[in-house]
Each structure stands twice: as structure tokens, then as C-alpha cells.
DRENFI-787911 format. One line per field, with one value per residue: x, y, z of N, C-alpha, C, CB in turn; residue in three letters. Coordinates in steps of 0.05 Angstrom, whole numbers, plus 5000, padded with zeros to 4 digits. Glycine has a CB too. Layout:
BEGIN
n_c1	[X;...] $
n_c2	[Y;...] $
n_c3	[Z;...] $
ca_c1	[X;...] $
ca_c2	[Y;...] $
ca_c3	[Z;...] $
c_c1	[X;...] $
c_c2	[Y;...] $
c_c3	[Z;...] $
cb_c1	[X;...] $
cb_c2	[Y;...] $
cb_c3	[Z;...] $
rokol	[ala;...] $
END
This chain:
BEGIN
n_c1	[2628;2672;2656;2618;2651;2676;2634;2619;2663;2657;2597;2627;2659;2624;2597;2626;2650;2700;2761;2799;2809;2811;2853;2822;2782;2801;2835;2803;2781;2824;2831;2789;2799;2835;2881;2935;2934;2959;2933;2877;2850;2793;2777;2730;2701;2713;2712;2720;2779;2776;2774;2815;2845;2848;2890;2959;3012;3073;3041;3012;2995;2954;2930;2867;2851;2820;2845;2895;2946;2994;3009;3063;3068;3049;3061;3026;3031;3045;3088;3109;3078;3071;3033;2973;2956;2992;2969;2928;2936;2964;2923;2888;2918;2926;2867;2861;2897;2883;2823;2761;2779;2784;2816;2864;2885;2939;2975;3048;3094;3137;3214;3237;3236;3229;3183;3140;3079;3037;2976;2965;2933;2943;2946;2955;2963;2933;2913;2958;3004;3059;3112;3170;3223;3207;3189;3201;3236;3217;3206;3253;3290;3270;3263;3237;3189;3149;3085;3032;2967;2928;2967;3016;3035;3087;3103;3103;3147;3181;3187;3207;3260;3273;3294;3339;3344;3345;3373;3352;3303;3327;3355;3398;3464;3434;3390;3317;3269;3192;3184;3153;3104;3093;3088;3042;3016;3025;2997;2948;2940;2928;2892;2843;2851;2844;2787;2768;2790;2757;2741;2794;2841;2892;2928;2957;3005;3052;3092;3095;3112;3158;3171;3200;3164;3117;3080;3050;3019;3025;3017;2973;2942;2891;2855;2804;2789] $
n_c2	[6394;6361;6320;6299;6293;6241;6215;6210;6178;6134;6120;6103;6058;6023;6019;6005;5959;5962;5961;6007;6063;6117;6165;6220;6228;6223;6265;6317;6308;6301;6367;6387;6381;6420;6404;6426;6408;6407;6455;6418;6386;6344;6299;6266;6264;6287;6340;6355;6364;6425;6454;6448;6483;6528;6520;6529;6521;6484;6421;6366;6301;6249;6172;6162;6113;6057;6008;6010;6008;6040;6078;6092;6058;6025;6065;6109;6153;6223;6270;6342;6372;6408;6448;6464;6434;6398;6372;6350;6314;6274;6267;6237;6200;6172;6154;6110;6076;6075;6064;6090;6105;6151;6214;6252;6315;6362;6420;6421;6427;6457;6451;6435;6388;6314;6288;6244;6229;6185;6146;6083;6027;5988;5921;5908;5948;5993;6047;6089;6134;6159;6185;6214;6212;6219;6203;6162;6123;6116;6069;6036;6057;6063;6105;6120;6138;6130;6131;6112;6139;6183;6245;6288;6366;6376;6307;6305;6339;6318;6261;6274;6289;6232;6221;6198;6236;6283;6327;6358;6387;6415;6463;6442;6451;6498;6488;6502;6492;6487;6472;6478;6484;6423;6404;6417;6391;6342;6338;6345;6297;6257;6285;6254;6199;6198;6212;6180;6134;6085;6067;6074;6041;6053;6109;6143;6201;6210;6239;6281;6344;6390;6460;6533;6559;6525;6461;6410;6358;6323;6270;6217;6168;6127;6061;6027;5987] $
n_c3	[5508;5495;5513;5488;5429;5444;5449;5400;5388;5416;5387;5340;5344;5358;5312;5280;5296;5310;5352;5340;5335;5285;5263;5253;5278;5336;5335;5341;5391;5426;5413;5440;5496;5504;5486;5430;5362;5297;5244;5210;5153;5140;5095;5064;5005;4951;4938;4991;4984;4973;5022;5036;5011;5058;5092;5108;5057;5062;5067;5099;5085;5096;5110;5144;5179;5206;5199;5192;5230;5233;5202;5169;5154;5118;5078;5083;5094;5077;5063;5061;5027;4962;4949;4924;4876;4876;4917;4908;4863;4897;4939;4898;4878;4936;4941;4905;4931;4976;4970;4992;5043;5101;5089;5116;5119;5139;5168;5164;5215;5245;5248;5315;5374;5379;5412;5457;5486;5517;5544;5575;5595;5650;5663;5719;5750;5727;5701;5658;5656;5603;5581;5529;5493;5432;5360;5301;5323;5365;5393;5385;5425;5464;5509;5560;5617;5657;5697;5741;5740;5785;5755;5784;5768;5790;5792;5742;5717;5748;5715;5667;5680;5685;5640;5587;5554;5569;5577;5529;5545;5567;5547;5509;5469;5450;5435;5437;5483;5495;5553;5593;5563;5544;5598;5614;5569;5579;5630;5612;5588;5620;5653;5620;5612;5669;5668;5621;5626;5635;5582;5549;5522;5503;5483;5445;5435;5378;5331;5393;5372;5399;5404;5410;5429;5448;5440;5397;5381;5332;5310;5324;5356;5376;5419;5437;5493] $
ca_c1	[2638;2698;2642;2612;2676;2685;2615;2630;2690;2643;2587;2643;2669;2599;2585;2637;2661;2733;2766;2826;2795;2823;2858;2809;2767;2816;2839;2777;2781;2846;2829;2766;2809;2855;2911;2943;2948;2958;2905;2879;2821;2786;2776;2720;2697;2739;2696;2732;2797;2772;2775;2844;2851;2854;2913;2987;3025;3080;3013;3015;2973;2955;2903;2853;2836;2819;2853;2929;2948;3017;3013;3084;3085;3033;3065;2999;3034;3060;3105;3120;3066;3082;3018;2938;2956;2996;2956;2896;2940;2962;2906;2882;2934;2919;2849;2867;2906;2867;2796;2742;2780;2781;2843;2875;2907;2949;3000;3065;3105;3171;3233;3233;3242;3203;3180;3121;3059;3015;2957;2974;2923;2963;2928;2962;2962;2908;2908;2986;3017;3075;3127;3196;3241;3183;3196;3196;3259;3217;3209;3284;3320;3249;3273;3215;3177;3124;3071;3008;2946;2937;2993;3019;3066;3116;3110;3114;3177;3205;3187;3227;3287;3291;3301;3362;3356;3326;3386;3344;3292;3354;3374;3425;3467;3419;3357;3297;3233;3176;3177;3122;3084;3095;3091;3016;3006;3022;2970;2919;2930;2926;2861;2837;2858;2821;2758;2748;2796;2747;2735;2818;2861;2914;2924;2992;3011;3077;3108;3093;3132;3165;3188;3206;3137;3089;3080;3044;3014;3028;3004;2952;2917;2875;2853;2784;2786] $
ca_c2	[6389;6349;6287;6296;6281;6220;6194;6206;6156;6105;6110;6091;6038;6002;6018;5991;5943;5969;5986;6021;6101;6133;6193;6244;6222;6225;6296;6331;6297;6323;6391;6390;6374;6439;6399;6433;6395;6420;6453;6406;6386;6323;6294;6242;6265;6290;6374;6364;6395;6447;6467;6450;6514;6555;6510;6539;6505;6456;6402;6324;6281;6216;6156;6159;6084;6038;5983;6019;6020;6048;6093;6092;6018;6029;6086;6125;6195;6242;6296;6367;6372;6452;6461;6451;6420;6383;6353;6344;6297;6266;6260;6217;6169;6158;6138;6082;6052;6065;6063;6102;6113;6180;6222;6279;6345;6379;6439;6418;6430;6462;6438;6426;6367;6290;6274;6220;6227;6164;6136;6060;6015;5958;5898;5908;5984;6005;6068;6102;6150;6145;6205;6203;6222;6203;6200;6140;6105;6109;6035;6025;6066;6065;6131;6133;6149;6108;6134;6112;6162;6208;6258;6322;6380;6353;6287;6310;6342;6275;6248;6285;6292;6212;6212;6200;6251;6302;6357;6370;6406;6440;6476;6425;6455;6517;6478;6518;6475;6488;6454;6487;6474;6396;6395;6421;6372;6315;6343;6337;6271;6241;6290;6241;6187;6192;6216;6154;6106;6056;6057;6075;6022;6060;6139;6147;6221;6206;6257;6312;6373;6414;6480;6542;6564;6508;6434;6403;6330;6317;6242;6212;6139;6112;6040;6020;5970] $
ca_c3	[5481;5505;5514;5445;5414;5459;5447;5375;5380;5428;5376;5311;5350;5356;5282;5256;5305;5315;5375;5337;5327;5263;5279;5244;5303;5358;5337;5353;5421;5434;5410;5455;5514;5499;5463;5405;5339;5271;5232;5194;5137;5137;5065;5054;4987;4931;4940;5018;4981;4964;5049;5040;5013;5079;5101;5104;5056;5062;5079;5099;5068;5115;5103;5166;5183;5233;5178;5192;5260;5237;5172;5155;5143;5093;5058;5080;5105;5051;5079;5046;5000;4964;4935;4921;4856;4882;4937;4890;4846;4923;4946;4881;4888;4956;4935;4883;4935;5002;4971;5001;5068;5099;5090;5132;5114;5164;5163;5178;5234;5234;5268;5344;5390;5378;5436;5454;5510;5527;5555;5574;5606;5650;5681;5750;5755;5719;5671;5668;5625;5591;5562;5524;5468;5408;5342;5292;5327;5396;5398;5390;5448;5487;5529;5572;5643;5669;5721;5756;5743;5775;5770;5793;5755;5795;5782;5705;5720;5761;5699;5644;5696;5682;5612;5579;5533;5594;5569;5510;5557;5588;5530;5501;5440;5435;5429;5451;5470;5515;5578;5608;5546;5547;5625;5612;5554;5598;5655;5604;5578;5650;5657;5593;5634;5694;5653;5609;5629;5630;5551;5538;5520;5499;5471;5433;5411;5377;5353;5397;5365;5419;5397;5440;5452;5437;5441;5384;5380;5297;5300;5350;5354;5407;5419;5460;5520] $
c_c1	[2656;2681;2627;2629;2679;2663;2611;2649;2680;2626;2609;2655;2655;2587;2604;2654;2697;2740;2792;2805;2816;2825;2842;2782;2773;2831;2825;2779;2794;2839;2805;2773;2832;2885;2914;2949;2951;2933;2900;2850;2816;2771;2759;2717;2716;2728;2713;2759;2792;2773;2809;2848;2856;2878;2942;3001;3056;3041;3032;2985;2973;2924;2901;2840;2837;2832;2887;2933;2975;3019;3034;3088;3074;3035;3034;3006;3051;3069;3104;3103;3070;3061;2986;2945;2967;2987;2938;2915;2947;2943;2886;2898;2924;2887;2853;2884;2896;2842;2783;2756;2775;2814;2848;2891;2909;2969;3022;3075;3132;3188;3223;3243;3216;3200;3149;3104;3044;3007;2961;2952;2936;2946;2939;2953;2938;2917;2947;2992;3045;3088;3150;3198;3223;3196;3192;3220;3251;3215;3233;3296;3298;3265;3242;3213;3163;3114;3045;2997;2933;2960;2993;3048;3090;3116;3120;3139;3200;3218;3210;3255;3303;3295;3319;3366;3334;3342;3367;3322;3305;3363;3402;3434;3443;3391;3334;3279;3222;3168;3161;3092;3075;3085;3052;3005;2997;2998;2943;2913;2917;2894;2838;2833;2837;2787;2744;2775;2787;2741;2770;2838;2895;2906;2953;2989;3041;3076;3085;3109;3146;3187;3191;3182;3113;3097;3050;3033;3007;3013;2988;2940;2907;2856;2831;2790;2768] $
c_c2	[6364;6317;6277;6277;6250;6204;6189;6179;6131;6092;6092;6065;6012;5999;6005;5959;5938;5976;6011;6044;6101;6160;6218;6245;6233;6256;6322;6333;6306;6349;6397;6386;6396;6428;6409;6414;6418;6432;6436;6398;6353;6314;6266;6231;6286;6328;6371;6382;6410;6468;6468;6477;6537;6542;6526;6522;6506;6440;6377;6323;6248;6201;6157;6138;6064;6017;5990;6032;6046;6061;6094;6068;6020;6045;6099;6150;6208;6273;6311;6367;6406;6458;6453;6427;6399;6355;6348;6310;6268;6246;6228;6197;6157;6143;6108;6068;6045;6058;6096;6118;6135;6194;6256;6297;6356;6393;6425;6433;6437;6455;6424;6395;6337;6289;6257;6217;6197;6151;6103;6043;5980;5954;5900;5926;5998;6028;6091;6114;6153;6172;6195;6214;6203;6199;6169;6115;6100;6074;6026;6031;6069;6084;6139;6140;6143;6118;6122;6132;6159;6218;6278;6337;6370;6322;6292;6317;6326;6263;6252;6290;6253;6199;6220;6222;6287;6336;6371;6385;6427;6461;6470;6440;6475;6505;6495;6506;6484;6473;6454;6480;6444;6382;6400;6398;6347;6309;6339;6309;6254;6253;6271;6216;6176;6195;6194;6135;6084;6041;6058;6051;6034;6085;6141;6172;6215;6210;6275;6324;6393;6439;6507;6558;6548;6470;6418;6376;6336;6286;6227;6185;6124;6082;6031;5994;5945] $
c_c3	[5480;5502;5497;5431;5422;5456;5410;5371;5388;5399;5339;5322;5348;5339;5269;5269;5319;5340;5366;5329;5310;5270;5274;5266;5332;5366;5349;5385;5427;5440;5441;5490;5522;5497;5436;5391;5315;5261;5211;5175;5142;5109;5069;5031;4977;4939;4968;5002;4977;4993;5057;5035;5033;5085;5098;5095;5064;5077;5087;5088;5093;5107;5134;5167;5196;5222;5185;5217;5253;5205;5153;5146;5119;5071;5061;5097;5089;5055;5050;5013;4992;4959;4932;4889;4865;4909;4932;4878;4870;4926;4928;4882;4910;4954;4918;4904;4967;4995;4982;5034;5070;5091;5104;5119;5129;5150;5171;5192;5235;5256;5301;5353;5381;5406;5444;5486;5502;5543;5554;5600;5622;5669;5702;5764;5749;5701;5682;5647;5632;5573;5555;5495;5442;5380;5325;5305;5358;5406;5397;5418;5468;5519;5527;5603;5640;5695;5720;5754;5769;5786;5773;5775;5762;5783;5750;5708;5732;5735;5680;5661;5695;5668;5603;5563;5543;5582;5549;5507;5571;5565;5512;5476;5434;5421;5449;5455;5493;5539;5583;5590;5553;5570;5620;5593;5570;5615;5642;5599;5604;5663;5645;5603;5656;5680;5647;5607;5621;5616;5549;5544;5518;5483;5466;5425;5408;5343;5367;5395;5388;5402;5416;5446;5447;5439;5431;5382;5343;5294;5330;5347;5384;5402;5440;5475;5498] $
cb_c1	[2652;2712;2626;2621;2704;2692;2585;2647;2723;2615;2564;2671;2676;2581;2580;2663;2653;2744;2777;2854;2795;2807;2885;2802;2769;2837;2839;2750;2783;2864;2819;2745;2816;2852;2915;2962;2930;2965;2897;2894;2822;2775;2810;2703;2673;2736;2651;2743;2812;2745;2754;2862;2835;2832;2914;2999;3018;3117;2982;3021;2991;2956;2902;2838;2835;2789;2841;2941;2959;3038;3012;3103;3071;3013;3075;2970;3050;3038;3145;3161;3030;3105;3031;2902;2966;3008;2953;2882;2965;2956;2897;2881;2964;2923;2835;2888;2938;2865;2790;2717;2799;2766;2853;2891;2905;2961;3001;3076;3100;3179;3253;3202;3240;3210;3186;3141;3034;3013;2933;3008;2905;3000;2928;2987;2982;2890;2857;3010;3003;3060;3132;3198;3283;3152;3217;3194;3292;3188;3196;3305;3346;3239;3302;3194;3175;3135;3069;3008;2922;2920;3015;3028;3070;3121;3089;3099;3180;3176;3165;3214;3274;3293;3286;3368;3347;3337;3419;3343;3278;3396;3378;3420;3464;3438;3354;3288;3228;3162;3183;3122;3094;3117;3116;3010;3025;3045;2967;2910;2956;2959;2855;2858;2875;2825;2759;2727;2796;2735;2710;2827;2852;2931;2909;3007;3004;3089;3134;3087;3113;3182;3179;3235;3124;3083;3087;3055;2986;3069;3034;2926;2935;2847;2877;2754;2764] $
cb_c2	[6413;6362;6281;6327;6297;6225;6205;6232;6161;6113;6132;6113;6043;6004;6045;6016;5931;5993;5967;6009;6134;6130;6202;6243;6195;6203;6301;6313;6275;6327;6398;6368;6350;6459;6368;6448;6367;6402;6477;6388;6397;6321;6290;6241;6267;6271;6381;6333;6401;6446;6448;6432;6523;6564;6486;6548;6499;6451;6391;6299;6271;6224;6120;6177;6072;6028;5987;6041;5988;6024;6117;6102;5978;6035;6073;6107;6204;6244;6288;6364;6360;6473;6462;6490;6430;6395;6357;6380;6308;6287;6288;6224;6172;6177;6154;6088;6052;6085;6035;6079;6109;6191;6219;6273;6366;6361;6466;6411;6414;6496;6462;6428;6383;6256;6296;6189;6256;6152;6149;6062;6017;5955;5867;5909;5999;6015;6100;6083;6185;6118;6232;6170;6211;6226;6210;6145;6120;6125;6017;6040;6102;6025;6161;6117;6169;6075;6161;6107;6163;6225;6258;6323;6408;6347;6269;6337;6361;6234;6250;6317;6306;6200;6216;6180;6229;6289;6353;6356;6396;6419;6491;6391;6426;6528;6440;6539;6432;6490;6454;6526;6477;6389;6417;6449;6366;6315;6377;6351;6253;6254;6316;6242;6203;6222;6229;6161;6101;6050;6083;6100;6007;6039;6166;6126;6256;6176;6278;6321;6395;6398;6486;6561;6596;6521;6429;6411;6316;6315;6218;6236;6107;6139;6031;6018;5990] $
cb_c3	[5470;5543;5534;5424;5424;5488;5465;5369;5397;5459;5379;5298;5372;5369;5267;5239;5288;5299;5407;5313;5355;5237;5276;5209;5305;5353;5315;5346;5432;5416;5376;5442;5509;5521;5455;5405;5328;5252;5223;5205;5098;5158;5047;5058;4986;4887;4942;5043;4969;4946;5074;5023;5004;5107;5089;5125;5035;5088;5052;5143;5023;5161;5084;5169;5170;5247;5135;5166;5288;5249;5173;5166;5161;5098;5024;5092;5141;5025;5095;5043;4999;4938;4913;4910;4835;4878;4960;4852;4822;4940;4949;4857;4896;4980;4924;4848;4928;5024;4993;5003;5080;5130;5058;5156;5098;5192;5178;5169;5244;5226;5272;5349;5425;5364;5456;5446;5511;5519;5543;5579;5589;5658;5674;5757;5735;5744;5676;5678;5616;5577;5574;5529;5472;5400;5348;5262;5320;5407;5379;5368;5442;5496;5515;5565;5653;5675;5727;5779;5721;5777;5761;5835;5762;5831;5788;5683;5732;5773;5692;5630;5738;5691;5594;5569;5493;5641;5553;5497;5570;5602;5544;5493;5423;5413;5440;5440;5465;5507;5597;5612;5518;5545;5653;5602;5536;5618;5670;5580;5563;5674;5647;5570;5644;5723;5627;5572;5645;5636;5526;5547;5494;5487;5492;5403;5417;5391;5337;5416;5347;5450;5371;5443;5451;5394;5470;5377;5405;5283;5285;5352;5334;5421;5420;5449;5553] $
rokol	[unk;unk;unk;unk;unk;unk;unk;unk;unk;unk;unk;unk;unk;unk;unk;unk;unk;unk;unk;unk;unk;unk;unk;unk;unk;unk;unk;unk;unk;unk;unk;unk;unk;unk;unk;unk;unk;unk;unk;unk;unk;unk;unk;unk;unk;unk;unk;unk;unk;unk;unk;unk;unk;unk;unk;unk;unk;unk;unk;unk;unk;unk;unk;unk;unk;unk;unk;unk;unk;unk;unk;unk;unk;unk;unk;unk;unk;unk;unk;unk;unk;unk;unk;unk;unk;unk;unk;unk;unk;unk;unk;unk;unk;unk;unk;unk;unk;unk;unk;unk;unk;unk;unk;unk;unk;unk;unk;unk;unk;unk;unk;unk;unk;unk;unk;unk;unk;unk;unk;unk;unk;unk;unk;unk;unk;unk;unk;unk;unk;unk;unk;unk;unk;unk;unk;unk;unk;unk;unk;unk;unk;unk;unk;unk;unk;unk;unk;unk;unk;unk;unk;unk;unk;unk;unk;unk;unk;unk;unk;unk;unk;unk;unk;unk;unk;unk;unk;unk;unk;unk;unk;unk;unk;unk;unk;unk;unk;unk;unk;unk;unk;unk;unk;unk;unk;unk;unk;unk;unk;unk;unk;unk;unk;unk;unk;unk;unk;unk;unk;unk;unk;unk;unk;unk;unk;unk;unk;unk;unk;unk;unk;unk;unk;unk;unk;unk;unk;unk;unk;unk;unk;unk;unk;unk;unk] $
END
């Protein structure tokens, strides 16, 4: 199944010429790889809300498109939606100003930890992944860990032992998050990694949600070679 998904993302790449995947793409893949995301609907046509309906609200609302590497620049992710009505009238906006794209509905995610897995293709090294305190400010205080594929549980735990903000798997201030969860996340991306390296440019989940029994990937984009 896992190579479905993945030949799914080859064949959109060669149809449309893109190497950036749109995350309603990239989600699947994940999932198909036993990474947890959100549940979420995929909206082409205006009858897709109507699947929104099984969703647990609070929703997001996000434009799905190889055109926006970075959604928030674009004002294309719409937190704490309360309601179907309200993510009908949503959802219409976001057409008049994305077009035709596709658009995502996910549950949100409650509290927990940001934190940030990825897949990083370097010209010396070759294919390396990449954890750290995620969130939208990760490009500022870049609190990361850098390995060479492949790795081992330990190494994951090296890893998070040399990040500045490592207490906040310790239990800092009564924070609860899943280590063990995250430490498994990691092992998959790096499974992902070795798999199809040779198409992956790059695989960002940022955030991943850590809460005290689960570790979530909320936003996902991947980039072909």
C-alpha cells in the first residue's frame, strides 16, 4: 500500500511537472507508513464537505498546493473552525482566492509540545534526518539534531538528549509528552528515507504535536529530487 501512495506522488509530479507534493498527497503516505496525522477530508469539489461531516469539530481549513510551499505566508490555514456552517462559508472564501486548488480539513489537535521531524537530502552525506523544537519560530532558534541514515533508537535518543529544549521530554514544568511515541516517529521517517531516498528531496513534518500519549504530524510537505 505504502508504494501506491508513493507512486501516487511520482505519477503527480510527472503530470504536472512539480517537484513540491501538496500535502493531501503526502498525508496518505505518511499514514501508509504507520504515521499518525489528523483525521482529515480532502475537498476538491464543493459535495466533498459534505464528508466533513464525520470530523470532530474545532476543524482547520488549509489550501493543498504545489503553488504554496509555506501556507501561512499565504493566509491559506484557518485554525478553530466551530462548525459545518461555518466551514462551508470557509471553505468558499478560500475558493475565490485559491481557485480550483484542493483544500484540506483536519481535526485539530489539542495542546502538547511543537516539535519538527525531517527528511534532508545533503550533497556530501546523502539522505539525513533532522529533529527539533518545531513550530512556526523553528527557523529562528533552529534547535535541532542532524544524523546520517540509517539510525538506531539510540541514536534517536542521542539525538533529543542534544536539544536545547531536551527538558521538555523530561517532564519540564509538568509537561507530559510521549517520548516513546516521537522516538518511533523518527524510526519511521528514516525507514522513508532509506526506502525512496533516491526520489526525496526533502520531507518536513512541522509541527509534530507531542502530547502524553501520542505524537501527531499536523502539517507535512515533501519536495522531489
Amino acid at each position: 500500500m505504502s508504494g501506491k501512495s508513493f507512486q501516487r506522488i511520482l505519477n503527480y509530479a510527472s503530470a504536472t511537472g512539480s517537484k513540491v507534493i501538496p500535502e493531501h498527497l503526502v498525508k496518505p503516505f505518511l499514514v501508509n507508513h504507520g504515521i499518525t496525522v489528523p483525521s482529515y477530508v480532502i475537498v476538491k469539489e464543493p459535495s466533498d464537505l459534505k464528508r466533513a461531516g464525520r470530523l470532530q469539530f474545532p476543524v482547520v481549513l488549509k489550501v493543498s498546493s504545489n503553488r504554496f510551499v509555506h501556507k501561512t505566508d499565504v493566509e491559506g490555514v484557518l485554525l478553530n473552525i466551530r462548525d459545518s456552517s461555518e466551514l462551508k462559508r470557509s471553505a468558499a472564501a478560500f475558493r475565490k482566492r485559491f481557485g480550483a486548488e484542493p483544500l484540506l480539513v483536519e481535526e485539530m489537535v489539542d495542546g502538547g509540545v511543537e516539535a519538527i521531524c525531517g527528511l534532508i537530502h545533503d550533497e556530501d552525506f546523502g539522505m539525513c534526518i533532522m529533529i527539533g523544537i518545531g513550530g512556526i519560530y523553528a527557523e529562528i532558534y533552529r534547535d535541532v539534531s542532524i544524523r546520517v541514515l540509517p539510525i538506531s533508537k539510540a541514536d534517536v535518543l542521542e539525538m533529543i538528549s542534544e536539544l536545547k529544549g531536551k527538558k521538555l521530554f523530561e517532564g519540564f514544568r509538568n509537561i507530559r509528552i510521549d517520548k516513546a511515541a516521537f522516538t518511533e516517529l523518527v524510526l519511521k521517517f528514516s525507514a522513508i528515507g532509506e526506502k525512496y531516498g533516491k526520489h526525496i528531496l526533502g520531507l518536513d513534518a512541522n509541527p509534530v504535536i507531542l502530547g502524553k500519549n501520542y505524537a501527531t504530524v499536523v502539517d507535512a510537505k515533501m519536495i522531489l529530487k
